[in-house]
N, C-alpha and C positions, 0 to 999 in steps of 0.2 A: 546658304543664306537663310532657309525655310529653317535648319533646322537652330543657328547661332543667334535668331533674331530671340527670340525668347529670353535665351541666355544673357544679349546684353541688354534689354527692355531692362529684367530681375536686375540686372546688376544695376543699370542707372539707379532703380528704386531705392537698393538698398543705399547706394553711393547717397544720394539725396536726402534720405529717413535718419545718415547718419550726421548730415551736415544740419537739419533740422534740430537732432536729438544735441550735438555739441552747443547750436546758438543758445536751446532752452536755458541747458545747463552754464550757459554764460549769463543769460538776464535772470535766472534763480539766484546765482552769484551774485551778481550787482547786488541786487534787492535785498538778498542776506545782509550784507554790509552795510544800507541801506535804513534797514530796520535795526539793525543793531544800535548806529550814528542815534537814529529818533527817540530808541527806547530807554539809550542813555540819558538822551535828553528831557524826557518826559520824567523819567524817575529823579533827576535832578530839578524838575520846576519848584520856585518858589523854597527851596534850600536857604534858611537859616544858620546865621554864625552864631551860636549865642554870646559869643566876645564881642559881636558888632551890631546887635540885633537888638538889645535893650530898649533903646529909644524906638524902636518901630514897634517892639511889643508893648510899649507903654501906650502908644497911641491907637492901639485895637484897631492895626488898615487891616482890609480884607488882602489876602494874597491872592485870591483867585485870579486875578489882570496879571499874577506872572507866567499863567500856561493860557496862551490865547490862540483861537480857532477862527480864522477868518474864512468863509466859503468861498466859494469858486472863484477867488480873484486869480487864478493860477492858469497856465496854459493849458486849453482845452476846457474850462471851468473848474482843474484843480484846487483842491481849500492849500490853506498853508496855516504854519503851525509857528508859534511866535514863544522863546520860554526864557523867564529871565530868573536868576537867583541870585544869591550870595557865595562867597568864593571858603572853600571849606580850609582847617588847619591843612590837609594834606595836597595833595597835587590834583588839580581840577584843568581839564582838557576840554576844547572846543569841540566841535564838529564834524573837523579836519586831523584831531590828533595835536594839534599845538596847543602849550602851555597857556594855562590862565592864569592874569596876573592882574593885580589890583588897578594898572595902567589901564585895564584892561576892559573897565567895568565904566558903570555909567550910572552917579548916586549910589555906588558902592554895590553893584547888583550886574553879572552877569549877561549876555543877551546870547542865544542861539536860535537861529531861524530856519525854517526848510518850504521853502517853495519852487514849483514849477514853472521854468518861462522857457521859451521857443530857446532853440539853441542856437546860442551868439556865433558859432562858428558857420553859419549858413548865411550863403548870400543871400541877399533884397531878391524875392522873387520866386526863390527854390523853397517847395513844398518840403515842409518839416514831416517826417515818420514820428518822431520823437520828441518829447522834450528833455529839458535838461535840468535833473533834482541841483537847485542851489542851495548851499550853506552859507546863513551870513554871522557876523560876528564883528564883534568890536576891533579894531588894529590900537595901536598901543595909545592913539592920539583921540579915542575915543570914536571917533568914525564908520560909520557902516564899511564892511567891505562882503563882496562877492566871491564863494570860491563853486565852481564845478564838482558837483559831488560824481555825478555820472550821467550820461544819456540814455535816448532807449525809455522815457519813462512817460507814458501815456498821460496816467492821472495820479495822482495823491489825493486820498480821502480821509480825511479822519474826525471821527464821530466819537464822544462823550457813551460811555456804557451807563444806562442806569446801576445804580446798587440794589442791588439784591434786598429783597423784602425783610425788614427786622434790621437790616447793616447800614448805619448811620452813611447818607451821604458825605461826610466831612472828614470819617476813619480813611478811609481811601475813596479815590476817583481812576474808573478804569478807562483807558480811550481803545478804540479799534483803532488799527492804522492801514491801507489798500494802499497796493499800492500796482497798478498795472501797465506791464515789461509791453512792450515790441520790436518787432524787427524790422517793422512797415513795410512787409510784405505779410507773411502766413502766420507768422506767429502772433498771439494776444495772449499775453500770459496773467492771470489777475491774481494776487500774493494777497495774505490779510495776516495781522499778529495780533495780537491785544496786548497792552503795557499796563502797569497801576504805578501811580504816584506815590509817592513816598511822604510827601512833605506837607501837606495841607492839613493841615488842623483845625 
């Protein structure tokens, strides 16, 4: 026993380091996907058709109210992220992967949303680890709906990048995006990507 206790001490370790190193590599994953969903959606904020767009270029609105940043109203004081535009000639997708259709829209403009709320799968009473990134979007009758992007997500951050000294704020707008994993035990994994907008003018 003096001499096997060692032996499976190492091995628990390893066995444990390796169940660690799989969950990371699962909320790295989430959050990839994650980030991907967001950064689509940020490079499509404020998206113009110019077939349908005329009357609103006639009238000089500001676009900036189509990519909006509300602070910490999210779970745990997560911001959330609100982006609406115009639906392009070719195939334009939600959040979730489904088609955008003109049903689809609201004053002829898009909606995709991303914020943090406790997860609805938990009963009244039971401490959340996690929260749950929601995607929202228009259903065809014009209505909010909620879909479950994924759980496991601590906080959602995201912050406005200054432009760089000499480069017109209006040429492009960069955001950061955080977004930070757990396993509501050991792990605390905090991700960051930065996106630029496309469309503001």
């Amino acid at each position: 026993m003096i001499l096997l206790n060692p032996l499976l001490t190492s091995s628990a370790d390893v066995f444990s380091k390796q169940i660690e190193y799989e969950k990371t590599q699962a909320l790295i994953s989430e959050a990839d996907r994650a980030f991907e969903l967001i950064g689509r959606a940020i490079r499509m904020a404020s998206y113009r058709n110019i077939k349908s767009s005329k009357e609103m270029l006639e009238t000089g609105a500001s676009f900036d109210r189509y990519l909006e940043i509300r602070k910490g109203i999210g779970f745990r004081g997560s911001d959330a992220l609100f982006i609406r535009h115009e639906l392009s000639d070719g195939a334009d997708f939600d959040c979730i992967g489904n088609a955008l259709t003109q049903e689809r829209t609201k004053n002829h403009l898009a909606y995709q949303g991303f914020i943090v709320e406790r997860q609805a799968s938990l009963p009244k009473g039971v401490k959340a680890n996690g929260g749950s990134l929601i995607c929202q979007s228009l259903d065809r009758q014009g209505r909010m709906q909620n879909t479950t992007l994924m759980n496991d997500v601590d906080s959602l951050k995201v912050e406005e990048i200054q432009a760089p000294s000499g480069v017109p704020a209006s040429i492009q707008k960069l955001y950061e995006v955080t977004l930070q994993m757990t396993d509501g035990a050991r792990l605390n994994i905090t991700l960051e990507r930065t996106f630029a907008s496309r469309n503001f003018l």
